[in-house]
N, C-alpha and C positions, 0 to 999 in steps of 0.2 A: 198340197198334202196328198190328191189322191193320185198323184205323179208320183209323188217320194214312194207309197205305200205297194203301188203296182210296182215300182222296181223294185221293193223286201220281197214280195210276192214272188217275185219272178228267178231271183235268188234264192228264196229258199226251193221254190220248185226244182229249179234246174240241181242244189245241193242231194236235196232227198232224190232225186233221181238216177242220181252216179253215186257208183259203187265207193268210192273214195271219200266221201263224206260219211256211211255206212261204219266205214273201216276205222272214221276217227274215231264215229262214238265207241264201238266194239273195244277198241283199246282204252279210250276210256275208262270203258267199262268192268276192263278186265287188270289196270295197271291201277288203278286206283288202291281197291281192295287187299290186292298183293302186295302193295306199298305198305297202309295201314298194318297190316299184318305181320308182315316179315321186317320193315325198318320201324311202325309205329307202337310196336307190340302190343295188338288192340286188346286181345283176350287178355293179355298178362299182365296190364295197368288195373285191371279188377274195378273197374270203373267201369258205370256207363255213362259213355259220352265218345266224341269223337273227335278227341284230343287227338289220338291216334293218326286221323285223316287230318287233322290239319298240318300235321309236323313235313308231311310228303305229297299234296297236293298242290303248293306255291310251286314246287320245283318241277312237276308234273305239266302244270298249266303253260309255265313260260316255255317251255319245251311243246307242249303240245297246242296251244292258242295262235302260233304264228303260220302254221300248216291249215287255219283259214283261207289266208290271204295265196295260198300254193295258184287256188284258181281265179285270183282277183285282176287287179289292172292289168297285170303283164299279159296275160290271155287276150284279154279284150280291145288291149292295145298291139297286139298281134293280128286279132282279125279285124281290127278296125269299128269295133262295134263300141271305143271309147270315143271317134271323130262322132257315130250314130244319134250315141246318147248327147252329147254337146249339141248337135243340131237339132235336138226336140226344145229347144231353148229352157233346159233344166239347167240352172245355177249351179255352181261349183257347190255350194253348201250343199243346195240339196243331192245331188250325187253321193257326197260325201258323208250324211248323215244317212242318206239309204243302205251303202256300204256297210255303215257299221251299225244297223239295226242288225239288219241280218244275219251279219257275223256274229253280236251279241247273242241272237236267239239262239245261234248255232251251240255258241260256247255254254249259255245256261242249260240246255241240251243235253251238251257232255256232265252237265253238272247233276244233272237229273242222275244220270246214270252211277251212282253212285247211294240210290236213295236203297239198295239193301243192304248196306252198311246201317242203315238209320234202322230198317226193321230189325237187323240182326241187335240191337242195343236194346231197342224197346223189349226183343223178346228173353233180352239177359240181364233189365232191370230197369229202374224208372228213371231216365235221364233227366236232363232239366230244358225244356224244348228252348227256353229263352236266349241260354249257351248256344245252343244248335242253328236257331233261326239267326242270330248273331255271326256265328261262325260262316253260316248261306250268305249272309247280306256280304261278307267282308270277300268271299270269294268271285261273288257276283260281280262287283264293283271290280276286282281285280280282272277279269274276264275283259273286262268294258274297258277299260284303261289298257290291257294289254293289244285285244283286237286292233282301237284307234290306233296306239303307236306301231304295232304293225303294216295298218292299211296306209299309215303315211311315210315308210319306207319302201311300200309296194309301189307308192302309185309313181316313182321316178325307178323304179331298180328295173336294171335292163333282162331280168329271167324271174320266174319263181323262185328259183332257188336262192339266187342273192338275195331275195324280200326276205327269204326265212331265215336264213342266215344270218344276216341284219336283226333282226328281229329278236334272233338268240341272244346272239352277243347284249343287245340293250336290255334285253331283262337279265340277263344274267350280272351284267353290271348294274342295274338295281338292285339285286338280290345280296352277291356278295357281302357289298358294304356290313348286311343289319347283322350278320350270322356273328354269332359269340366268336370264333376261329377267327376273322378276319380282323372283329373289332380289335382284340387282342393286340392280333400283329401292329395294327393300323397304331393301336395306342403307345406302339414302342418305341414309335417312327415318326407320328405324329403330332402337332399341338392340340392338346384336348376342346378349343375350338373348333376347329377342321373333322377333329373326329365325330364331336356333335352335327356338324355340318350334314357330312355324310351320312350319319345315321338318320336324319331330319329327312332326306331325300330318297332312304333305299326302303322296300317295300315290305320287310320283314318288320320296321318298326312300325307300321302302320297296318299291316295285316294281324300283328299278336294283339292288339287292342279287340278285333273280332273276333279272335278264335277266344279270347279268356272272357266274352261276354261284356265289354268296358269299354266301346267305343266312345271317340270324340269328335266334335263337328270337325276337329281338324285333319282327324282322318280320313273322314267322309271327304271333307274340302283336297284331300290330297289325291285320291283315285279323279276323282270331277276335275282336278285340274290338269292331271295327265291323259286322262281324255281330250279336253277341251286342249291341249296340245297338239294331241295327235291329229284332230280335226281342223287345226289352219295348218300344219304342215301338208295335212292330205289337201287342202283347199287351196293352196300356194303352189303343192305340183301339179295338181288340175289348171289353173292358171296359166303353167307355165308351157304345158299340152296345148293352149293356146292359139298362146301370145308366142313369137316367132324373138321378139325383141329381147336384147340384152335385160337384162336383171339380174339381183340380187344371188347368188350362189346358194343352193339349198341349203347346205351346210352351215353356212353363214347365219342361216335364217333359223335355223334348227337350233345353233346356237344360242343366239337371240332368244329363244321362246324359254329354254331352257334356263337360261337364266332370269329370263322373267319369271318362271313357274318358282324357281328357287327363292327369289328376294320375294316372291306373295308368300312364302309359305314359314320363311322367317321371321317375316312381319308380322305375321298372325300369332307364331309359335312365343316371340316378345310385345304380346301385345298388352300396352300399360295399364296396368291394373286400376288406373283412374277413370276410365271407360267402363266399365262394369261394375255391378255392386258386388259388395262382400270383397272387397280390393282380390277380386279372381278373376281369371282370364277364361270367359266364359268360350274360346275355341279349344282352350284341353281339358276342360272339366269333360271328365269320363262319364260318360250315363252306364250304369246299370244294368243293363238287360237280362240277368238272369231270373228266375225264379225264383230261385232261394235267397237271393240278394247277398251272392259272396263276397262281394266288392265292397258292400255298404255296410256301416255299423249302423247299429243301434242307436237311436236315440239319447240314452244314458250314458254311452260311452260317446258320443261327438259332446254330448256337455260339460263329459268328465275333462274331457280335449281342450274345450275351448277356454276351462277354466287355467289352462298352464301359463306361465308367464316364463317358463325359461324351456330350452329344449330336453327331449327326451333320446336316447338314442338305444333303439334297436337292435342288436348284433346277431347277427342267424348266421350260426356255426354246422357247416355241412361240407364233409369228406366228400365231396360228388366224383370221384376217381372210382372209388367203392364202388357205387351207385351202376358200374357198367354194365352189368349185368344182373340187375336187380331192380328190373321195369317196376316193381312194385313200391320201393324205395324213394327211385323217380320221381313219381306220381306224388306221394305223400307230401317230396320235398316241395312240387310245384306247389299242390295246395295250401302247404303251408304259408311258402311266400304270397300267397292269393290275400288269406287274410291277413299276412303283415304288411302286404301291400295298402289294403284297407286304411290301419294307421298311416303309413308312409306318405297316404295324402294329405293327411293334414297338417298344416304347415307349423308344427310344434313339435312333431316325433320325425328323429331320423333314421333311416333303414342302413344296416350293413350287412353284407354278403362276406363271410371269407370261408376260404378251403385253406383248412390248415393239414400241410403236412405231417405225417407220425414223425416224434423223436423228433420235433424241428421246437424251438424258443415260443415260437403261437400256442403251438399245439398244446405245451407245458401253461403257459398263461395261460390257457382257459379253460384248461382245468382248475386253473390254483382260484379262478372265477368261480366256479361252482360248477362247472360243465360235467358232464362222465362220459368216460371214453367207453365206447362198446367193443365187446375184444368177434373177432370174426375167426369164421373156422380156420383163416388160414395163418391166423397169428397176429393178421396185423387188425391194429387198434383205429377205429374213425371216432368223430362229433358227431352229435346231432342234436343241438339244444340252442335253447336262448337266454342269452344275455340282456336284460333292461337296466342300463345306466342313467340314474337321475340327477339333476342339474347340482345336486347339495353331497356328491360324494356318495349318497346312497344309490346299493347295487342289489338286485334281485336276478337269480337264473332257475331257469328250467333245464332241469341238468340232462333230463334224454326227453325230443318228442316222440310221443304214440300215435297212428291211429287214433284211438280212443280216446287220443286230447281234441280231436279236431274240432269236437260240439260244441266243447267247452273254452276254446283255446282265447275267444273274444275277450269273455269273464274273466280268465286267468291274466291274460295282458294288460287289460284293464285297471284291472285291482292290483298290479304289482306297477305299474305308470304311477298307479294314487299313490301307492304307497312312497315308492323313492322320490316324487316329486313333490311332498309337502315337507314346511318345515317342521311341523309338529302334529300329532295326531289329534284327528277330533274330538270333541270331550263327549262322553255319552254318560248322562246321567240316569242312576240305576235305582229304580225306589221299587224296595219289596218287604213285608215282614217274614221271607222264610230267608232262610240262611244259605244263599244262592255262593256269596264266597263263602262259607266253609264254616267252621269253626278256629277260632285262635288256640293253637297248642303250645304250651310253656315249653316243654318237652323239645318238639321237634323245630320249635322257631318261624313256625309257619301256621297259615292257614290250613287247617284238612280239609274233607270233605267238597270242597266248592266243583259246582257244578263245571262240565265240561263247556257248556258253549260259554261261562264267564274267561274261562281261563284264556281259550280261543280269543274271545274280545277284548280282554287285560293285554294281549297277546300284540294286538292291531291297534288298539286306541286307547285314550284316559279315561278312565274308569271314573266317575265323580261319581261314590255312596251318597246318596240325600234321604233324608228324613223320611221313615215309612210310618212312623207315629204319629203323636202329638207333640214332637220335640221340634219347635220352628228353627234350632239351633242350624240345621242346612238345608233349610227351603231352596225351592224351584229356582234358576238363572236362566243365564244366557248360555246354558250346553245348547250344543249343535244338534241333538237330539234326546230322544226320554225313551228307557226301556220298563214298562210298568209290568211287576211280575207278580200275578195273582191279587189283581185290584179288590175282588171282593172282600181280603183281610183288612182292606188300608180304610182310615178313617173319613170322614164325611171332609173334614177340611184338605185331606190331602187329596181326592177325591177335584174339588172345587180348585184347588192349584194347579192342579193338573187342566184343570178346563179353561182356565186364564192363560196355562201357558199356550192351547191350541189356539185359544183366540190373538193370540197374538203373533203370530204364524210358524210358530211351534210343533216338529215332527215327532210323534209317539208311536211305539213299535208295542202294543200290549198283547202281552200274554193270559189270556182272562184269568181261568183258574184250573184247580181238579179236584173241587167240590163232588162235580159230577160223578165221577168215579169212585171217591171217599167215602161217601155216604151213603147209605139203601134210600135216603130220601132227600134228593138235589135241594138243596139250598136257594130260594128262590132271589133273585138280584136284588142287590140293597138299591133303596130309591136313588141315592146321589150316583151310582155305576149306572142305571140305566139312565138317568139326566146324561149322563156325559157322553152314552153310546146315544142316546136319541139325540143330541146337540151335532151331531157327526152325520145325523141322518141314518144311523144303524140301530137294531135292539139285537136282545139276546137272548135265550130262550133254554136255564141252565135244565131243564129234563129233556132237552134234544141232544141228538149226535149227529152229525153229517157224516153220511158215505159214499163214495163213489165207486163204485166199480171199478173202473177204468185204472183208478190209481192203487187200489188195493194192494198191500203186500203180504208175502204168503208166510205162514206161523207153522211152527209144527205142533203135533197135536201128541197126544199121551202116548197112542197106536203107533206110532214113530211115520203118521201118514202125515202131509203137509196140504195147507188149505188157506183159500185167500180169508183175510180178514175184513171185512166192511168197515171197522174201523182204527182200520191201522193203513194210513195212508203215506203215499212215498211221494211229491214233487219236486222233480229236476228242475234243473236250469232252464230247460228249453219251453216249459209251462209256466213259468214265474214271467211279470210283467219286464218292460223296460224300465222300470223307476228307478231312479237311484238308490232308493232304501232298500231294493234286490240287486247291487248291483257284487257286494262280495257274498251273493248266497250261492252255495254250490247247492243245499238240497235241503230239501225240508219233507222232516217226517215225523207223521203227525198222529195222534193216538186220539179216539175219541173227540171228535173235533167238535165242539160247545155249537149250537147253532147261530148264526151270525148272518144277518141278510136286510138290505134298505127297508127302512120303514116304509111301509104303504103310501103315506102321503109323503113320501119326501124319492120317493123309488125311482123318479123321473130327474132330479136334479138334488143329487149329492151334495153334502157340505160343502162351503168353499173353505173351511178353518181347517181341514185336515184330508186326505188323498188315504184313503185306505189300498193296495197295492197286491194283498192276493187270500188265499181265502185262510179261515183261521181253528185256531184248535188247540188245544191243551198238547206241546207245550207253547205253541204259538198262536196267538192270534192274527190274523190279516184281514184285508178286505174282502168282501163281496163281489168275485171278480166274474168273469165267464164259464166259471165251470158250472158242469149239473150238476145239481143238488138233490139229495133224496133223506127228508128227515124221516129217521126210523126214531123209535121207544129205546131211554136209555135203561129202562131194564131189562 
């Protein structure tokens, strides 16, 4: 080892000391950037991240990583100082792994040089460093993989220049294959085995897994095995510097390795889901790396997943011809597929991609889908929307994406998946003495007046009216859920129904009331409503309000001035839990929220007969969640 380490030493010494080592990072330094910029459109993706630099630095590196090896064997086997080192009795491996230590450092080096692209992003907004560290690790590894296969075309090539040369061509024939342009062609011509073939083995498919944050051990396994190539081919022409005797033909041998690198990496990429649990092939399960966790769903939504029994299928409609000048557009479309990629992993939803041309029979079908065409200044009409097709004929689309769908875009896919993939909707039984549907009109043949979130959920699911009096005529069942509105009106036995049906593993969505507000003096909670909130592990407390700051929304005032309210509160999506009783909630907003928070003795360990889910308030009640709480005087 300290033989291998004095030869890095001596490497990198002899590098930093000549002016041509200098001159690569320099270029580096300065080709990177101007890449980013001028082909990645870094400023005009309006992003921070460094998307940008990844689109232009594979092509970069294979060009610039083989101009290591310029000063390597060829040199050394010119002054004879390859016979030198052979005589200190250093092993072919070790030569050949000191080699490509050194080159490595060189190459991460160049990689370094690149790190004011990283300040310039931190200081035009909050990236997500996990994306970024991700993006490093995948370059890195490419670095190392590239060097190896370089220094093992050096260590036989009769000049520097044929090593780099060499060198090119072989990345550039890994490269080809992955790019959209080539697959294309390849797909015209080819059998869509062979086309997966090559994609399996070229390096743009195995590098996008690092730059979108989503690598897989078989990525990893793929750079580690074209290393661990390039270091017995390097180890085989040391040998053959020798050994004076007949052997194997380099070529021949390079051959060989090659296709042994290929059939390990097919074998992995088919490896039988009977070996791992959760029947998954735990070499392509993508890990996660970002911060935000854009690759991964939610809790809620992988359950809402796993409950499908037939397939889902995806359609993501994008003009991307449009898109050519319009980095920003781009950008969106990637993200988007980011999270419908998300889906796309699980093995019950399928993803489709098309570019439908204007005025062509696609284009016309998905509109007649629901889609909406966007008209552009210069006449012509694009898509940009999605299509979710479920296993029963039912179809739901998003007729243009936004930006300002992105938050939300989880929730919205989600809840139109449930939707076209059940056969019938869930029964939600409604018990209240106010008149939440409406009044019956002779007149108009309808109900009037009914509140707007019934209508909403008439809308979505079956409505089963039950009993808010003393009429058992439609007691409590087997609804898939209970929406209790304004319990302090409802009687002691319904009251007591209600509490049988939690113990029996029964979800209830209660609304308390708005006593609070109605009266100069709150109504204190009848005994059988606080039995049933302290059986849950919660009480209630009808002369308090909850406020929060933070959530506050603003009212206008007589002076035509506007000012936040303490008790008019707003919750989005992205503050509501993962539970599935939030999972079709886009927002909740809340007036005067009744106080609601664990009992003292029970503050430590929650109900197990019911999961309260987020915090609550006239018109909604919910759990006792993480927010702060601050109980002010309700008068």
């Amino acid at each position: 080892m300290r033989a291998m380490m004095a030869l890095v030493r001596r490497d990198l010494h002899q590098a930093m000391t000549q002016g041509a080592s200098w001159s690569l990072l320099v270029v580096m330094a300065v080709l990177a950037p101007l890449g980013a910029f001028e082909v990645g459109d870094l400023l005009a993706r309006d992003r921070a991240d460094l998307g940008a630099l990844w689109q232009v630095l594979p092509w970069l590196l294979v060009l610039w990583t083989p101009l290591l090896a310029l000063r390597g064997w060829p040199e050394e086997r010119a002054n004879g100082l390859l016979e030198w080192l052979s005589g200190l009795g250093l092993g072919p491996w070790r030569l050949a792994g000191a080699r490509l230590a050194s080159a490595c450092v060189l190459g991460w080096l160049g990689l370094a040089m690149t790190a004011p692209l990283l300040v310039l992003i931190h200081w035009l907004g909050d990236p997500d460093l996990g994306l970024v560290l991700s993006g490093y690790l995948g370059m890195a590894l490419l670095v190392m993989a590239l060097a190896s296969l370089g220094q093992a075309l050096a260590v036989r090539a009769p000049s520097a220049l044929s090593a780099w040369l060499g060198a090119l061509v072989l990345g550039l024939a890994l490269m080809l294959p992955g790019t959209p342009a080539v697959t294309a062609q390849l797909a015209r011509h080819l059998a869509p085995h062979w086309v997966q073939l090559l994609d399996l083995i070229s390096l743009p498919a195995h590098l996008t897994p690092f730059s979108e944050g989503r690598p897989a051990l078989l990525d990893v396994g793929y750079f580690l095995s074209l290393t661990l190539a390039g270091l017995v081919l390097q180890v085989r022409g040391l040998k053959q510097e020798r050994n004076t005797r007949r052997q194997a033909p380099q070529w021949l041998v390079a051959l060989a390795v090659a296709s042994s690198v290929t059939a390990v990496l097919l074998a992995a990429q088919r490896l039988p889901a009977m070996v791992s649990p959760n029947a998954s092939n735990p070499l392509i399960t993508a890990h996660d790396l970002t911060d935000t966790r854009q690759h991964s769903l939610s809790p809620a939504s992988r359950e809402l997943l796993s409950r499908l029994t037939s397939p889902v299928t995806l359609t993501f409609a994008y003009s991307e011809r449009f898109a050519a000048d319009l980095p920003q557009l781009r950008e969106l479309a990637t993200r988007i597929e980011t999270r419908l990629g998300a889906f796309a992993r699980e093995p019950q939803v399928r993803l489709k991609r098309v570019d439908p041309q204007p005025d062509s029979a696609d284009f016309t079908d998905l509109e007649a889908q629901g889609l909406t065409a966007l008209s552009l200044p210069g006449g012509e009409r694009m898509l940009f929307g999605l299509i979710i097709d479920g296993p029963y004929s039912e179809r739901r689309a998003i007729p243009m994406l936004k930006a300002s769908d992105l938050g939300g875009l989880e929730a919205q896919v989600a809840r139109q998946i449930q939707e076209v993939s059940r056969t019938q909707p869930p029964c939600l039984g409604v018990i209240s003495s106010l008149p939440v549907m409406g009044q019956p009109s002779m007149e108009q043949g309808r109900a009037l007046g009914s509140w707007g979130l019934m209508e909403r959920l008439n809308a979505r699911l079956r409505i089963d009216w039950l009993s808010g009096g003393d009429d058992p005529a439609r007691p409590i069942g087997d609804q898939d859920a209970l929406l209790v509105i304004a319990p302090r009106l409802l009687p002691t036995a319904t009251l007591t129904a209600i509490r049988d049906y939690l113990d029996r593993g029964g979800r209830v969505l209660m609304m308390l009331d708005p006593l609070p507000e109605m009266l100069d003096q709150p109504a204190p909670a009848s005994e059988a409503l606080s039995a049933l909130l302290a059986h849950a592990g919660l009480e209630s407390r009808a002369g308090e309000v909850v406020a929060d700051t933070r959530l506050a929304l603003p009212i206008g005032l007589l002076d035509g001035t506007r000012a936040l309210s303490p008790t008019l509160l707003g919750i989005g999506p992205d503050r509501l839990s993962d539970a599935l009783l939030n999972q079709n909630v886009d927002q909740l907003v809340m007036s005067s929220a009744g106080w609601l928070a664990p009992r003292e003795e029970t503050a430590e360990t929650p109900s197990a007969s019911c999961w309260w889910s987020a915090m609550s308030t006239w018109p909604v009640i919910a759990c006792g969640g993480a927010a702060r709480r601050t109980a002010v005087s309700a008068s």
